[in-house]
Each structure stands twice: as structure tokens, then as C-alpha cells.
C-alpha positions in Angstrom: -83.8 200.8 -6.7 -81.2 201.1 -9.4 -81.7 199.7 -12.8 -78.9 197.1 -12.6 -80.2 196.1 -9.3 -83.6 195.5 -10.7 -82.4 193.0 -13.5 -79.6 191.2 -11.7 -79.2 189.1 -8.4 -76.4 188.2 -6.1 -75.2 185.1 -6.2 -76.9 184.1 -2.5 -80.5 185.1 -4.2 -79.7 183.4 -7.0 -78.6 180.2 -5.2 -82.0 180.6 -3.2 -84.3 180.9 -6.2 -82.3 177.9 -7.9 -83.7 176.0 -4.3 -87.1 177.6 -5.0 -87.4 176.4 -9.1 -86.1 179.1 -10.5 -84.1 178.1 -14.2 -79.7 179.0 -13.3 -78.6 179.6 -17.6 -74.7 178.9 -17.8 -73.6 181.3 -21.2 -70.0 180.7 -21.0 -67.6 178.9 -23.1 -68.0 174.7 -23.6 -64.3 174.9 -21.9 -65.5 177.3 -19.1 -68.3 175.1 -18.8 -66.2 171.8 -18.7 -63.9 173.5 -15.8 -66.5 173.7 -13.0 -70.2 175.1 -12.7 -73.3 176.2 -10.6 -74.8 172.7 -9.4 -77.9 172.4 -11.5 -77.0 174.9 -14.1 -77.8 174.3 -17.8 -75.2 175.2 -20.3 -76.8 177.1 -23.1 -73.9 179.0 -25.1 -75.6 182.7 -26.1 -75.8 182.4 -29.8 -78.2 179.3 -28.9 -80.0 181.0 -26.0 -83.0 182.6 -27.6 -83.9 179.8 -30.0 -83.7 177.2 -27.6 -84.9 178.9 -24.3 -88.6 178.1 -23.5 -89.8 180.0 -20.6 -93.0 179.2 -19.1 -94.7 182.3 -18.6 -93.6 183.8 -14.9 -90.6 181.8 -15.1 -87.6 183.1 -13.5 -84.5 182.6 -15.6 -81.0 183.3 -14.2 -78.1 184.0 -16.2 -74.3 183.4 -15.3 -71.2 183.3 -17.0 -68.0 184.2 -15.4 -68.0 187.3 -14.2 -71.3 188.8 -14.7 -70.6 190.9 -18.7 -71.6 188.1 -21.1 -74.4 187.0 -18.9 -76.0 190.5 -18.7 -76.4 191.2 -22.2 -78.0 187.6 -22.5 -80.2 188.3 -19.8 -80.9 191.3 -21.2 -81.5 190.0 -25.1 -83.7 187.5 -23.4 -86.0 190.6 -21.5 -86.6 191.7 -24.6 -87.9 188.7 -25.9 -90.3 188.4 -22.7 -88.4 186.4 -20.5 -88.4 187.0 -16.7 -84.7 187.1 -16.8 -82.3 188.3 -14.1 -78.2 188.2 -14.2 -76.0 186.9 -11.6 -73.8 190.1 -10.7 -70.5 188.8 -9.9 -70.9 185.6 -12.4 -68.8 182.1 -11.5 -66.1 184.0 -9.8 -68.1 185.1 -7.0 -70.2 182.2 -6.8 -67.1 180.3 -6.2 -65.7 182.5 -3.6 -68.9 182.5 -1.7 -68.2 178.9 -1.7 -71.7 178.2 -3.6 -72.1 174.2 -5.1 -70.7 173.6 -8.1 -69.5 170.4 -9.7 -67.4 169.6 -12.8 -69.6 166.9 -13.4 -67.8 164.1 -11.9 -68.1 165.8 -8.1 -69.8 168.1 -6.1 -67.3 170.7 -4.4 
């Protein structure tokens, strides 16, 4: 197993540990994040992430921006700091084109 494979996820695992309680992280912009998103994503902008992230131990946390580069060094800050926390390779564009749920907080697409 290769190391990015180890600390990431697809988008499909990721939208079936969001099913089974895992935590879906949304690092983008407040205007990326006001254009569509991940149902049940939180939107935690990366300077906030490790002062307000509390992760029960065992946790998983999943990490997404929009295309997988800002959400893999947040996953990865947040591994250091003791986190289970995996990246979603691929980010918002290919959980869009997988045809994932997102809304834009008015609707569900």
C-alpha cells in the first residue's frame, strides 16, 4: 500500500464512512463553501482547523477541499496532531462528478 493511499480515501469511501459516523471537514474558501458542498460536511477554513477540531479518540476525520491539495496538507497537519485523519483524493470536483450529495444549503442536488 502506497503512502498516499494509506492517508487518503476516494470519494465513494468517503461518502460510505460519512453514512457510517465518520466527521467529512470542508477546508475551502467561505465562497467555495457558499457555491455547493458534501451533504453533511462542516466548513472549517484550515487556519481554524486545529484549534477548533476536537476529535474523539478513534475518530475518523475526512478532509475535502476542491481538488484534493489544500485538504492533504490539513489532513496531514491534523495526523500530526493525533487525529485519525484521511484526505479525500480528488476533493469537490470528483465528488461532484461521481454525482455524490451535495447541497448549497437551500437544496439537495
Amino acid at each position: 500500500m502506497s503512502w498516499f493511499t494509506r492517508n487518503s480515501v476516494s470519494v465513494n469511501e468517503a461518502a460510505a464512512a460519512l453514512a457510517d459516523g465518520a466527521r467529512l471537514i470542508d477546508v475551502r474558501t467561505a465562497a467555495e463553501w457558499k457555491q455547493g458542498r458534501a451533504v453533511g460536511a462542516t466548513h472549517m477554513p484550515p487556519q481554524r482547523l486545529e484549534r477548533q477540531l476536537n476529535s474523539p479518540n478513534g475518530e475518523l476525520v475526512l478532509v475535502i477541499c476542491r481538488s484534493g491539495n489544500r485538504s492533504g496538507q490539513a489532513a496531514a497537519m491534523l495526523r500530526r496532531a493525533g487525529v485519525d485523519a484521511k484526505n479525500v483524493r480528488g476533493g469537490m470536483l470528483s465528488w461532484q462528478r461521481h454525482q455524490l450529495p451535495t447541497t448549497n444549503g437551500g437544496s439537495k442536488r
